[in-house]
Steps between C-alpha positions, in 0.01 A plus 500: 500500500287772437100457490278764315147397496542176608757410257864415578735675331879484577673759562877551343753748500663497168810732482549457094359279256567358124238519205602268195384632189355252207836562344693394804625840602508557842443834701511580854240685683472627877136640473191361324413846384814489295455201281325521116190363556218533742442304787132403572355587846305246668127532443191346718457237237804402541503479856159305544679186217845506754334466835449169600123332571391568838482141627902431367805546676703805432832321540376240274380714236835741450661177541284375225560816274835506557579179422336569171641818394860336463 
């Protein structure tokens, strides 16, 4: 798990990965820089809404978040 301004991020190695088109058609990239669209960075707003209230658990809040992302 990575942590950049006191927010957890994990950290994964992805060798290759599959984008799925509205259509259904499937393509196969190994870099972000090579798919058709553009991938947001991260901004400072974003960062303060992820990061967890100062009196809550850490563990408890990616727990919390991740349980809700699926």
């Amino acid at each position: 798990m990575g942590v950049y301004k006191k927010v957890p991020f994990p950290i994964i190695n992805i060798a290759n990965f599959v984008v799925v088109n509205a259509n259904g058609g499937r393509n196969t990239y190994r870099r972000w820089k090579d798919v058709p669209f553009d991938v947001e960075p991260i901004s400072p707003d974003d960062l303060v809404t992820m990061r967890p209230a100062d009196d809550e658990d850490q563990d408890a809040a990616l727990w919390r978040e991740n349980q809700l992302s699926f």
